[in-house]
BABAVEX-660538 format. One line per field, with one value per residue (C-alpha): residue in three letters; y negated, z, x. Coordinates in Angstrom, 1 decimal, padded with zeros to 4 digits. Layout:
<atoms>
resn: c(ALA  ...) $
yy: c(Y  ...) $
zz: c(Z  ...) $
xx: c(X  ...) $
</atoms>
This chain:
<atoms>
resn: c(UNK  UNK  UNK  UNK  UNK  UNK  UNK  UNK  UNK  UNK  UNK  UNK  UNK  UNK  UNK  UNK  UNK  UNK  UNK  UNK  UNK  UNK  UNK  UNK  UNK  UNK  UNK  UNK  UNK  UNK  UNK  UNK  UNK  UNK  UNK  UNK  UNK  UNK  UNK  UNK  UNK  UNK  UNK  UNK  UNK  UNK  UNK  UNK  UNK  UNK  UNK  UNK  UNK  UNK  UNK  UNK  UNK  UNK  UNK  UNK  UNK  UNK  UNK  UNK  UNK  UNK  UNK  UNK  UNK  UNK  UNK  UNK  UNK  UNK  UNK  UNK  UNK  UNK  UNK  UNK  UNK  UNK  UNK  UNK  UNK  UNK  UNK  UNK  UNK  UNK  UNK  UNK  UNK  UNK  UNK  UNK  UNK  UNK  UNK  UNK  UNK  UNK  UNK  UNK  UNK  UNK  UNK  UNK  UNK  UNK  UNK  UNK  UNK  UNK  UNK  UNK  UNK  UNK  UNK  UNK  UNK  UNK  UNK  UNK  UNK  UNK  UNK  UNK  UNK  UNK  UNK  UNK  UNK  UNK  UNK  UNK  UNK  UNK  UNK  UNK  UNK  UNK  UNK  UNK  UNK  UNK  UNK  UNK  UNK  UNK  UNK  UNK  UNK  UNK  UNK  UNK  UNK  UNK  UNK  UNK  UNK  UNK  UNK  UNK  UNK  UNK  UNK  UNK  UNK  UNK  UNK  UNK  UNK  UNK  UNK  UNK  UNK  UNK  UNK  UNK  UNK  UNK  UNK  UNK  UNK  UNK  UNK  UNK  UNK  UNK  UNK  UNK  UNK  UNK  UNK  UNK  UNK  UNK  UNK  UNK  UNK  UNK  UNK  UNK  UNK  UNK  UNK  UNK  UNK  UNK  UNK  UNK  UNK  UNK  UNK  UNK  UNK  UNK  UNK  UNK  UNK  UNK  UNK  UNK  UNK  UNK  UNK  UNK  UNK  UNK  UNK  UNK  UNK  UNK  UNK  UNK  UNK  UNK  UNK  UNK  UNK  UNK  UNK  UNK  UNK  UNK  UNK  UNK  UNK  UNK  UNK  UNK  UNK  UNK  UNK  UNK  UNK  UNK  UNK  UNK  UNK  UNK  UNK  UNK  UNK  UNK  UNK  UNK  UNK  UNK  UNK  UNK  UNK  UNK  UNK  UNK  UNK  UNK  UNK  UNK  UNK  UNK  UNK  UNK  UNK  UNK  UNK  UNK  UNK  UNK  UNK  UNK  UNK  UNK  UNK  UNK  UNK  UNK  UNK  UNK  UNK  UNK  UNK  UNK  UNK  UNK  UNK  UNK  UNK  UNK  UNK  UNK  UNK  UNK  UNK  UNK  UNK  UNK  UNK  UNK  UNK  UNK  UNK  UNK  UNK  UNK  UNK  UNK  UNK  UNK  UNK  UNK  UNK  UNK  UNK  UNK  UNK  UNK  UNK  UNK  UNK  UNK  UNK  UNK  UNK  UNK  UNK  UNK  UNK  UNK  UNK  UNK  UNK  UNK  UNK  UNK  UNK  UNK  UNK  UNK  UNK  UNK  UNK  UNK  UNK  UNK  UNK  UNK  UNK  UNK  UNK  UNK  UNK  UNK  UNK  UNK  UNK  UNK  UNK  UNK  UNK  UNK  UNK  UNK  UNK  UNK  UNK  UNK  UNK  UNK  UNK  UNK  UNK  UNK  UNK  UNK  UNK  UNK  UNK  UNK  UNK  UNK  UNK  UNK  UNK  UNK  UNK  UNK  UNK  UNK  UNK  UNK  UNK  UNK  UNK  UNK  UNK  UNK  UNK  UNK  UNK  UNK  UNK  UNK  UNK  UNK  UNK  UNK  UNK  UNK  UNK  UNK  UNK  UNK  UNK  UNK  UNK  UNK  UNK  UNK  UNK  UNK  UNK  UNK  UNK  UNK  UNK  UNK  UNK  UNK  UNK  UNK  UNK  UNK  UNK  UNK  UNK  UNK  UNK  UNK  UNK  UNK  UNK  UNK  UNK  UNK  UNK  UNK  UNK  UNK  UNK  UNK  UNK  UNK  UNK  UNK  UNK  UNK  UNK  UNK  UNK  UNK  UNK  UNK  UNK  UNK  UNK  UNK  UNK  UNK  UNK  UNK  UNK  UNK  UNK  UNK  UNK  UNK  UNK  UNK  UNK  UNK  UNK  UNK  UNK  UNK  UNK  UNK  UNK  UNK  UNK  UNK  UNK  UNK  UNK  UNK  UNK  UNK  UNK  UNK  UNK  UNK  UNK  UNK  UNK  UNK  UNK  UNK  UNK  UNK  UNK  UNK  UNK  UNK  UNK  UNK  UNK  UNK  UNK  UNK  UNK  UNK  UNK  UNK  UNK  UNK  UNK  UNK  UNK  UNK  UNK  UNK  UNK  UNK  UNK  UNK  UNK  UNK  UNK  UNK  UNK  UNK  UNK  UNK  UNK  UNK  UNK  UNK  UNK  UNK  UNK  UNK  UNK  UNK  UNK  UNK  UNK  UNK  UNK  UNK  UNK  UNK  UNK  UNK  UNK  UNK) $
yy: c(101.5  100.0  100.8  102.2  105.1  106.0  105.1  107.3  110.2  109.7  109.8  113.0  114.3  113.5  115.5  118.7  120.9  123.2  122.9  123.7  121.5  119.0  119.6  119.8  116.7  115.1  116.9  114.8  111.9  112.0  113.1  109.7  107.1  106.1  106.8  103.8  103.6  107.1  105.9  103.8  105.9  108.5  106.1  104.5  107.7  108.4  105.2  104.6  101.7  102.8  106.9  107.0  106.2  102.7  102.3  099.5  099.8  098.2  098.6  095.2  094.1  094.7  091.7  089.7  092.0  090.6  087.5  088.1  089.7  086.8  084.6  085.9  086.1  083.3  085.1  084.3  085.9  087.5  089.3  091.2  092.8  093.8  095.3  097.0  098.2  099.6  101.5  102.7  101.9  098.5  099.7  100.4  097.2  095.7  098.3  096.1  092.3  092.8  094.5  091.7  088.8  090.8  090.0  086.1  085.8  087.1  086.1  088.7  090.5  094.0  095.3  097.5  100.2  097.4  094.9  096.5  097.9  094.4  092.7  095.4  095.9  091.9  091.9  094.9  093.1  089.4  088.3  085.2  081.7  081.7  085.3  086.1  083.0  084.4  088.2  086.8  084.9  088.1  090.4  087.8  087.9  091.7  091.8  088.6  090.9  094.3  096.4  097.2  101.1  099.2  097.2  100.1  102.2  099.3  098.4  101.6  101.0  098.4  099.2  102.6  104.6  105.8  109.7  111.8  115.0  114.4  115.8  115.3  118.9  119.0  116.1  118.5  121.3  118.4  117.8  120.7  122.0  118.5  118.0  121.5  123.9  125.2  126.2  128.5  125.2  124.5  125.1  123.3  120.5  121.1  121.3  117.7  116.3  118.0  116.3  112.5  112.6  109.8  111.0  108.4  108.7  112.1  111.6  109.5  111.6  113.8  112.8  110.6  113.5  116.6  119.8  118.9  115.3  116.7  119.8  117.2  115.2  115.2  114.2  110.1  108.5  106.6  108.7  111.7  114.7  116.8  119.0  122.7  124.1  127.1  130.6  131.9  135.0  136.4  137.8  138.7  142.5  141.2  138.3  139.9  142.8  140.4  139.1  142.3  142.5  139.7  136.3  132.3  131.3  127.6  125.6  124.2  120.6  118.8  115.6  114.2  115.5  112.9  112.7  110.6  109.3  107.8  105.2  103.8  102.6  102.1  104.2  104.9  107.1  109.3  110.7  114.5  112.1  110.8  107.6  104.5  104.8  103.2  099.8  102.2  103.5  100.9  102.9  106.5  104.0  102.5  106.3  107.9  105.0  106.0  110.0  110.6  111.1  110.9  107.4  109.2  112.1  113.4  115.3  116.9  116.6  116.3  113.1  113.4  111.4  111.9  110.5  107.2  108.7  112.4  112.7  115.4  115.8  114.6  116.0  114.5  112.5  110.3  109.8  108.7  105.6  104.2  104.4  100.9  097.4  095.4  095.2  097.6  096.9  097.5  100.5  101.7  100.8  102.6  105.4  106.3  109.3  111.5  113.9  117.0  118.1  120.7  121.2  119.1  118.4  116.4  115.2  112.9  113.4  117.5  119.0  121.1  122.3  124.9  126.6  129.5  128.5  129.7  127.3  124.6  124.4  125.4  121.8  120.4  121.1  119.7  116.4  115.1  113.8  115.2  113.1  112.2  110.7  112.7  116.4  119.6  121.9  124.5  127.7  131.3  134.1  136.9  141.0  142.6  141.8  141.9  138.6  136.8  137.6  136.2  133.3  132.3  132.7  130.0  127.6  128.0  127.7  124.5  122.7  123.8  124.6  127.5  128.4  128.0  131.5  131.2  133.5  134.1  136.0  134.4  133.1  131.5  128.2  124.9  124.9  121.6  121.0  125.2  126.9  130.4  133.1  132.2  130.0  131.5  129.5  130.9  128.7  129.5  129.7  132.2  134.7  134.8  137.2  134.8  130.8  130.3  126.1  125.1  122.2  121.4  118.9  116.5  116.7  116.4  115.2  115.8  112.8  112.6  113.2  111.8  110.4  111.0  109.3  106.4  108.9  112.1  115.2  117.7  117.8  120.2  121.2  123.0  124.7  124.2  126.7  125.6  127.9  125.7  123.1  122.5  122.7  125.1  125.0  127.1  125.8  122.9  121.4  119.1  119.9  118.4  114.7  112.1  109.3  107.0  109.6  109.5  105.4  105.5  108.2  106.5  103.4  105.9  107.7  104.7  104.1  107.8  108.0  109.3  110.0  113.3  115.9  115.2  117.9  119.5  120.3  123.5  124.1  126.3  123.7  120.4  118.1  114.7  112.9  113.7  112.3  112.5  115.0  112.2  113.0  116.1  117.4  119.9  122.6  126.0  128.8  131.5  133.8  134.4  135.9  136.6  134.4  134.1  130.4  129.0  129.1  130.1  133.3  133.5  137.6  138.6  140.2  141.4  140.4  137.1  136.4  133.9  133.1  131.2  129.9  130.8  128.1  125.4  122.7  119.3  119.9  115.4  115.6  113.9  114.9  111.6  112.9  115.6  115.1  117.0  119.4  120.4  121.5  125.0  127.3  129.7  132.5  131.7  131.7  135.1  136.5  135.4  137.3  140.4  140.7  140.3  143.4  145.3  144.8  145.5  148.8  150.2) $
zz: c(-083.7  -086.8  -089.4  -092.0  -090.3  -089.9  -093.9  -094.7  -092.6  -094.8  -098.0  -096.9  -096.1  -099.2  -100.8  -098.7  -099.5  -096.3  -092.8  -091.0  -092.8  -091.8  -088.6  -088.2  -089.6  -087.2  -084.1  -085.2  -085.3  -082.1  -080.3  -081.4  -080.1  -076.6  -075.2  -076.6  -080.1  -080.2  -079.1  -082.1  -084.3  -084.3  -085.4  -088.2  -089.7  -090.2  -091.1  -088.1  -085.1  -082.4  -081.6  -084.2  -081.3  -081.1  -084.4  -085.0  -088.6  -091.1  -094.0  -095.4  -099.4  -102.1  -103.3  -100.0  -100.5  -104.0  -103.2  -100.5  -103.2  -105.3  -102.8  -102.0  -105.5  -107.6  -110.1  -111.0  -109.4  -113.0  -113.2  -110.0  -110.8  -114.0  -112.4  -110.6  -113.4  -115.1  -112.1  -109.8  -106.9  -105.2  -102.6  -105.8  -107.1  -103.3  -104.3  -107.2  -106.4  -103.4  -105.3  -108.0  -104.5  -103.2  -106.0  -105.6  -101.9  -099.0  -095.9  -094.0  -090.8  -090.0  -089.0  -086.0  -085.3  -082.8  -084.7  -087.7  -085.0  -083.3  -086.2  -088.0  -084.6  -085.1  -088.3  -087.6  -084.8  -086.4  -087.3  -087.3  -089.1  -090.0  -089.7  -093.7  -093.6  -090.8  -091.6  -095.0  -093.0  -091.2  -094.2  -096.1  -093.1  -092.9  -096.4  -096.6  -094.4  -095.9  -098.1  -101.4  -100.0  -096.3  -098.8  -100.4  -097.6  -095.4  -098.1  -098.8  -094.2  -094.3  -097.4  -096.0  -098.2  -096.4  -096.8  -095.9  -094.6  -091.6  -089.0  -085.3  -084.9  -087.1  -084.5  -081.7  -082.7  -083.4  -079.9  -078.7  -079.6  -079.1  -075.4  -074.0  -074.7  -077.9  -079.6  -076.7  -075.0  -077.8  -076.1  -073.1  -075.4  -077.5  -074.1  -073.4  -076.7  -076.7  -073.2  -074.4  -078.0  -078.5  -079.8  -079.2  -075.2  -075.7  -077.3  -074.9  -072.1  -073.4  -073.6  -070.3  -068.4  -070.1  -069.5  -066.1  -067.2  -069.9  -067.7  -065.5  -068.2  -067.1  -068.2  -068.7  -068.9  -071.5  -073.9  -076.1  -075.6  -078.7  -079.3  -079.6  -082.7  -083.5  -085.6  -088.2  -088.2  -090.8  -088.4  -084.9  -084.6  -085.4  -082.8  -080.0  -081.2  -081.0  -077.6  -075.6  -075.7  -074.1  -074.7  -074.4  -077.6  -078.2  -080.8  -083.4  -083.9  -087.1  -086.0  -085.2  -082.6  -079.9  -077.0  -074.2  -071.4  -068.3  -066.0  -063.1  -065.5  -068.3  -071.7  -074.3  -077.5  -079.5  -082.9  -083.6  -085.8  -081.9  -083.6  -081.1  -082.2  -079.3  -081.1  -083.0  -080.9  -077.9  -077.4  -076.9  -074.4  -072.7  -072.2  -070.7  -068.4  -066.8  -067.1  -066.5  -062.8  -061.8  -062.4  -063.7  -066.2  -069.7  -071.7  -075.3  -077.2  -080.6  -081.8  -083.8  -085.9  -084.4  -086.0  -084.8  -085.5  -084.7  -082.8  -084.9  -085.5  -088.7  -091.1  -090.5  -093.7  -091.7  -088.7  -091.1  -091.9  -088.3  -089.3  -089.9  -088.3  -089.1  -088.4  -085.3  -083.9  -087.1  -087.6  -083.9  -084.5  -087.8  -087.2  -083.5  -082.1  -079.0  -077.4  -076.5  -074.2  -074.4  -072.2  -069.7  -069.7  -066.4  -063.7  -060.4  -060.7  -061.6  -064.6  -065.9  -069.5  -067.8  -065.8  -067.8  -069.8  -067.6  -064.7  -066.8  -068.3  -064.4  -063.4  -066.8  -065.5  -062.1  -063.4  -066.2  -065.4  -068.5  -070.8  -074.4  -075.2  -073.7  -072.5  -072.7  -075.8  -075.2  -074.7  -074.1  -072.5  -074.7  -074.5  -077.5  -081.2  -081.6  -078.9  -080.8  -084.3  -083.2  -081.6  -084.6  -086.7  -084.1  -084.6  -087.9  -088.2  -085.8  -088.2  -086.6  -089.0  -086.8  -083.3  -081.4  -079.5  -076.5  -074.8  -070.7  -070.0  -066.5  -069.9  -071.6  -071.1  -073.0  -075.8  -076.2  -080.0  -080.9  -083.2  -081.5  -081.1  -077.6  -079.7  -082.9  -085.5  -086.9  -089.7  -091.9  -095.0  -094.0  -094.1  -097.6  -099.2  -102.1  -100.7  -098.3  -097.0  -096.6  -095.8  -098.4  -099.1  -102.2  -103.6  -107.0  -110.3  -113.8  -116.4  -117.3  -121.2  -122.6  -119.6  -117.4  -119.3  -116.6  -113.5  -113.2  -114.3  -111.8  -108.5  -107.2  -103.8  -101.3  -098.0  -095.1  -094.1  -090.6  -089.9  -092.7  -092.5  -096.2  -098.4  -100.8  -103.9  -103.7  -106.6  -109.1  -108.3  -110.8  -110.3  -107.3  -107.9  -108.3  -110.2  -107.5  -106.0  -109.8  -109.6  -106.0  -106.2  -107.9  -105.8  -102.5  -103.8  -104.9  -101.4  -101.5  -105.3  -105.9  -108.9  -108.3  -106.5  -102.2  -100.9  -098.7  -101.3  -103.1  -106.3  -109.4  -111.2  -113.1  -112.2  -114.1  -111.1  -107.3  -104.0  -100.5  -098.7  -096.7  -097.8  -096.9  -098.8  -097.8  -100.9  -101.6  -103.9  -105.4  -104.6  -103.6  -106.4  -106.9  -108.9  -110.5  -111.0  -107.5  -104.2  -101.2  -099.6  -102.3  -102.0  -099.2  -101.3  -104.3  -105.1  -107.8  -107.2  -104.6  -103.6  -105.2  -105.1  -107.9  -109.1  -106.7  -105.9  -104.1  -101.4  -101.1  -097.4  -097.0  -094.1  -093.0  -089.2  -089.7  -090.9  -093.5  -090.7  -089.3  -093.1  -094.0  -093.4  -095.6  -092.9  -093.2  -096.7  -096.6  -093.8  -095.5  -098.9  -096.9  -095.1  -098.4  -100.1  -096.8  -097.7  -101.6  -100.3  -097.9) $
xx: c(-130.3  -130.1  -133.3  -131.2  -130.6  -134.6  -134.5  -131.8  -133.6  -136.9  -134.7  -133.7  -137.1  -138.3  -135.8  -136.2  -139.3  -138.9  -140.2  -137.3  -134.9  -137.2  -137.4  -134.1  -133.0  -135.8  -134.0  -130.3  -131.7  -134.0  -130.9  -128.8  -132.3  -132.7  -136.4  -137.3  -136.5  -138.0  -141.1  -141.0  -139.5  -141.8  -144.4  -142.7  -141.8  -145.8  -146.5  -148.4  -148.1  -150.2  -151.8  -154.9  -157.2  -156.4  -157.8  -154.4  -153.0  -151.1  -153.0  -151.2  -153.1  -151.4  -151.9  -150.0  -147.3  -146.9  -147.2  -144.1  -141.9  -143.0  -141.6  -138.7  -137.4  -138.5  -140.5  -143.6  -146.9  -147.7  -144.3  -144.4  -147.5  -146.4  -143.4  -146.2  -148.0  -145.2  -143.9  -146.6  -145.4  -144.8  -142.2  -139.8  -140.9  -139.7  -136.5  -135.8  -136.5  -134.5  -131.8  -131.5  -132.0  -129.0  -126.3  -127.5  -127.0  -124.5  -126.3  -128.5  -128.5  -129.0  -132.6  -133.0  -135.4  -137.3  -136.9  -138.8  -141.5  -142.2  -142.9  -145.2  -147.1  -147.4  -148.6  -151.2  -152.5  -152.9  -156.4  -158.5  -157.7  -154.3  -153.2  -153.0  -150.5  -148.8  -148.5  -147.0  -144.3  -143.5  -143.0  -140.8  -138.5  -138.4  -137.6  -135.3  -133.0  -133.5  -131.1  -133.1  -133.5  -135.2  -137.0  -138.7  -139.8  -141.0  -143.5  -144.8  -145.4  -147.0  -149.9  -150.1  -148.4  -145.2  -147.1  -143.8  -145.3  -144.6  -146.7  -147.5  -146.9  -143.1  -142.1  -143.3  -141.3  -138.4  -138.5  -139.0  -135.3  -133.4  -135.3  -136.9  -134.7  -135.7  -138.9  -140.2  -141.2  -143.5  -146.6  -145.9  -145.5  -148.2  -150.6  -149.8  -150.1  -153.7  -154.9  -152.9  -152.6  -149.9  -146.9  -144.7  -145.5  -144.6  -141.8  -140.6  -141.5  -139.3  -136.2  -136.7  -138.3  -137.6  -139.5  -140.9  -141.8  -144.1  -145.3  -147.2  -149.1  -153.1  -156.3  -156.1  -159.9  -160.1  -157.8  -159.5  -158.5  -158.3  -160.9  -161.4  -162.2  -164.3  -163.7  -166.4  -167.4  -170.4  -173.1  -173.9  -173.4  -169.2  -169.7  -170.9  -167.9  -165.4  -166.6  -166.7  -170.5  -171.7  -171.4  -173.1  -175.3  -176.2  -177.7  -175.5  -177.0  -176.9  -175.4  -171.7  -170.1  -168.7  -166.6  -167.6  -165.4  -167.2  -165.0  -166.9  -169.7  -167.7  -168.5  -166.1  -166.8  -164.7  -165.6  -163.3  -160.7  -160.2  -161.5  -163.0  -166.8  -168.0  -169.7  -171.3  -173.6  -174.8  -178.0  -176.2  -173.8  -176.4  -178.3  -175.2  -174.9  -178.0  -178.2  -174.5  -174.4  -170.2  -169.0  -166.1  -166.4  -165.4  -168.2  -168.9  -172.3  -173.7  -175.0  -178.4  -180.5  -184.2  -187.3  -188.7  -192.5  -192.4  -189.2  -188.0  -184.3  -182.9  -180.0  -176.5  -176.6  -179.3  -177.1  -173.6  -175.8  -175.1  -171.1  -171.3  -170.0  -173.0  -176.4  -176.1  -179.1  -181.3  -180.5  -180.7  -183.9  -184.2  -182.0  -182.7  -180.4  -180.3  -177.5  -177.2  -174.3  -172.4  -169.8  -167.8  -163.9  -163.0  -165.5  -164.2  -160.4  -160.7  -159.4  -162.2  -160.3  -158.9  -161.9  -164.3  -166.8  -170.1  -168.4  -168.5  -172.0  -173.0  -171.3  -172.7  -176.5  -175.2  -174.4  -176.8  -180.4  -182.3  -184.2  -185.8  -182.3  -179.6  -180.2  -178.3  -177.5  -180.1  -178.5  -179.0  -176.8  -176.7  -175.5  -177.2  -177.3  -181.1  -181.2  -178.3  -180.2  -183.4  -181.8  -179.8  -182.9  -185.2  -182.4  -182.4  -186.3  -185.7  -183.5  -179.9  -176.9  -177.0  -175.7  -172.1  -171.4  -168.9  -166.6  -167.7  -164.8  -162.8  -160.3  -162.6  -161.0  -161.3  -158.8  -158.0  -156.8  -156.6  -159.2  -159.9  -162.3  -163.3  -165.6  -167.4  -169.9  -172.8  -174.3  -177.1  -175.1  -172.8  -176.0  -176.1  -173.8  -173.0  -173.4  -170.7  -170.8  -167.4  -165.4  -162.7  -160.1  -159.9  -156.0  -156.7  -158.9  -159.3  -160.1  -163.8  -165.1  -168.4  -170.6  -167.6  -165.1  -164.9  -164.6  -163.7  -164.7  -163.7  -162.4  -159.2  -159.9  -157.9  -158.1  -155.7  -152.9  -152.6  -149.6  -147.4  -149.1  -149.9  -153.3  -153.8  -156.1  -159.2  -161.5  -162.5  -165.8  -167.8  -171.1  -173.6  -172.6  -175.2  -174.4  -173.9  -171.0  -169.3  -169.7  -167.9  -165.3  -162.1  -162.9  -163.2  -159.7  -158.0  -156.1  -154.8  -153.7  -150.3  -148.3  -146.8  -148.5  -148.0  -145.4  -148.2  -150.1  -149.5  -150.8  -150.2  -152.3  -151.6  -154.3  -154.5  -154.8  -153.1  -154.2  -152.8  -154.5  -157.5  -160.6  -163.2  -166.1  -169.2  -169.4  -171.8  -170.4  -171.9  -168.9  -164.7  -163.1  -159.2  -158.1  -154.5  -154.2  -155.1  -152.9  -155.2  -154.3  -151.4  -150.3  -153.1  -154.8  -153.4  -149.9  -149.8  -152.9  -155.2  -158.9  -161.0  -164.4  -166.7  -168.9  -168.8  -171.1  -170.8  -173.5  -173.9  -172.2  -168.9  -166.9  -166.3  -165.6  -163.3  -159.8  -157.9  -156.9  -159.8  -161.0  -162.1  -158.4  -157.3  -157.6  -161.4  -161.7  -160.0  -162.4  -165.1  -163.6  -163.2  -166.5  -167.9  -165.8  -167.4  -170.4  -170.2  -168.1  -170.8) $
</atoms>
């Protein structure tokens, strides 16, 4: 298939502000690829190689791709980064060299879908002495062949900034109605995106295999499963409620949560982005080696920063320091960490997702050997709210964020990838009436004055509607940054800087600055108000007007392992809202 054709689809998606126009122009042109341009296809169209957990990406410098456009038409370096400056965007700077290149010269062949694919995968995977060389070669015969339009979109690929909208979950429903039968089969594919999350082998699965193909995707070691996600509710008396009286209570631990994937001996780690974090943590590798009893297992547990003298447990701002590529060992040393387990997803060839939750901590306490270093979440059952009360307060007297109930009905299930009330958080936070933590989204900034006149002065920060898909704003924060955070913030948004607002954002405000929808922040506020001028909950409450949070404040936590999706949703910050109006009405 030739390339074009993708192109012209992403044209047209760019145009359309609805979902189902989308999808539907997804479903024509999955219906005209074989399986394996699909496979391909799906990738390109998010900018992407390789699933996430490969950790491959393009990420191609600016600064190369000048140097290719440079190449290619004869100007000097100096001149395409003007053309740069005055237009914002390189891939319409690619738009335009190749355009003028075109007029001068007849001789070029058509790219294909594969052809494209290969040689980005190439460049994503080059490295070592000669590779910058190399990967330049590449991308000057890419765009040597390339229409001006091809030209445009395959540089905004390769420097990461494609940022269509489109989602793993619009090219499910996509294939869902060319390949299953129609939407109905959603689920079905949904399920085996959660237990393999690479949508191009779904994708091609399929169309080769249709429904049953898809129906018999499993558990692979080695590939993270998406994890479940957990409600909020605001105390325990509406927990236990919600759980038909009875119900599992563990500690919520501080730390970063972490899959683990055991195959005869060999550890692998998985952060909740389904991020490779394995170098990251030798020690926690080297622990499960010897306290994980199958030789082939997948659990959960919570990574936590313990004291080297006291062996206390440390805040999660502690632990964040052992993100880091170099000098591994000294901070093991400085930083040392333990884990707690909570719950087990496959042991010895067994699916486990889909057994209750009691029979999976049972087979959890069969299969660890306890220690300093790795043990089990400690856990009580519970079946009145004086028991759940006093629990939640011992955690929080123990330095927990709070505790984790769980649902021990025969359905209580593992949920891979779905947020649902068969697990319910606790935190301290939510306690008070007026400081609620949440997890919001950067999408937007407003220019600095006076001391902030080289950063910004404010924040826009959204929740996310996972129904549509789409952020909405929620509140402007500027207060609770250090110094230091106002120094790093437009070097930490640069990559993600836009010049019109990103279609899955939905605002009723003008910020001076947009970003694509990457990065998440911890914030307290002092209340949820309505508000007429932001876009969370938009109607819920009172026709015209939203939610917002009143006087927000940067708490110093980034959320560097969740991703934009697994933010605070709206339905929370609207729960939230209406357990407070409970209380002010009784």
């Amino acid at each position: 298939m030739r390339f074009e054709k993708v192109v012209d689809l992403i044209e047209q998606v760019e145009a359309e502000s609805g979902r189902l126009a989308m999808i539907d122009l997804l479903k024509s042109l999955f219906k005209s690829m074989t399986p394996e341009e699909l496979n391909k296809a799906v990738y390109l169209l998010q900018g992407r190689i390789r699933p996430e957990y490969e950790g491959i990406e393009l990420g191609i410098a600016d600064k190369l791709v000048e140097r290719a456009l440079s190449q290619l038409s004869g100007l000097p370096l100096e001149t395409i980064e003007n053309m740069y400056a005055d237009k914002g965007d390189l891939g319409l700077v690619a738009e335009e060299v190749v355009k003028r290149k075109k007029q001068k010269t007849l001789f070029s062949r058509t790219l294909t879908v594969e052809e494209v694919y290969n040689t980005l995968y190439k460049m994503a995977t080059l490295a070592g002495k000669g590779s910058i060389k190399y990967k330049l070669d590449l991308l000057l015969n890419l765009l040597s062949n390339a229409s001006p339009k091809e030209a445009r979109y395959l540089v905004r690929m390769v420097t990461g900034k494609l940022r269509l909208g489109v989602g793993d979950m619009s090219i499910l429903d996509a294939l869902s109605e060319a390949f299953l039968g129609g939407k109905s089969y959603r689920p079905v594919l949904e399920r085996a995106y959660n237990l393999h999350p690479d949508i191009g082998y779904i994708a091609q699965l399929a169309v080769k295999e249709g429904l049953e193909g898809v129906k018999k995707v499993g558990i692979t070691l080695g590939i993270p499963i998406r994890m479940a996600l957990a409600e909020r509710l605001k105390d325990p008396e509406e927990i236990l409620e919600k759980m038909g009286g009875r119900c599992a209570a563990e500690y919520k631990y501080d730390g970063e949560r972490i899959q683990a994937h055991k195959d005869d001996g060999k550890i692998k780690l998985f952060s909740r982005r389904l991020e490779d974090i394995t170098y990251q943590y030798p020690d926690v590798v080297e622990s499960l080696k010897k306290h994980l009893k199958p030789e082939r297992a997948i659990v959960e547990m919570e990574c936590v920063a313990v004291d080297p003298v006291s062996g206390e447990l440390r805040p999660f701002q502690e632990l964040m320091q052992r993100r880091r590529k170099y000098s591994i060992e000294e901070m093991m040393k400085k930083i040392p960490v333990a884990v707690k387990l909570f719950d087990v997803l496959y042991v010895g060839g067994e699916d486990y997702t889909l057994k209750p939750y009691p029979q999976r901590r049972r087979k959890l306490e069969e299969i660890i050997i306890p220690s300093e270093e790795v043990d089990l979440a400690r856990k009580i059952d519970v079946s009145d709210v004086e028991t759940l009360e006093k629990f939640f307060e011992e955690a929080v007297s123990e330095g927990m964020e709070g505790i984790m109930a769980k649902s021990v009905d025969e359905d209580s299930i593992y949920e891979a990838g779905a947020r649902s009330y068969r697990w319910v958080k606790l935190k301290r936070e939510y306690k008070s009436e007026l400081t609620d933590t949440v997890d919001l989204v950067i999408v937007g900034a407003f220019a600095g004055r006076g001391k902030r006149a080289e950063t910004y002065g404010a924040l826009l920060l959204a929740a996310y509607d996972p129904e549509n898909d789409v952020f909405k704003t929620v509140c402007k924060c500027g207060t609770g940054f250090t110094d230091e955070d106002l120094q790093k913030l437009p070097q930490m948004l640069k990559p993600y800087t836009l010049k019109e607002r990103h279609p899955k954002v939905i605002s009723k405000i003008d910020a001076d600055y947009w970003f694509e929808p990457a990065i998440v922040i911890e914030c307290i506020g002092a209340e949820i108000t309505l508000s007429p001028i932001h876009t969370c909950a938009i109607d819920e409450v009172k026709k015209g007007s939203g939610l917002a949070i009143r006087f927000p404040r940067f708490t110093g936590r980034y959320r560097e392992d969740k991703s934009p999706r697994e933010a605070t949703t709206e339905d929370e910050i609207l729960e939230m809202y209406r357990q407070k109006m409970i209380k002010i009405e009784g």
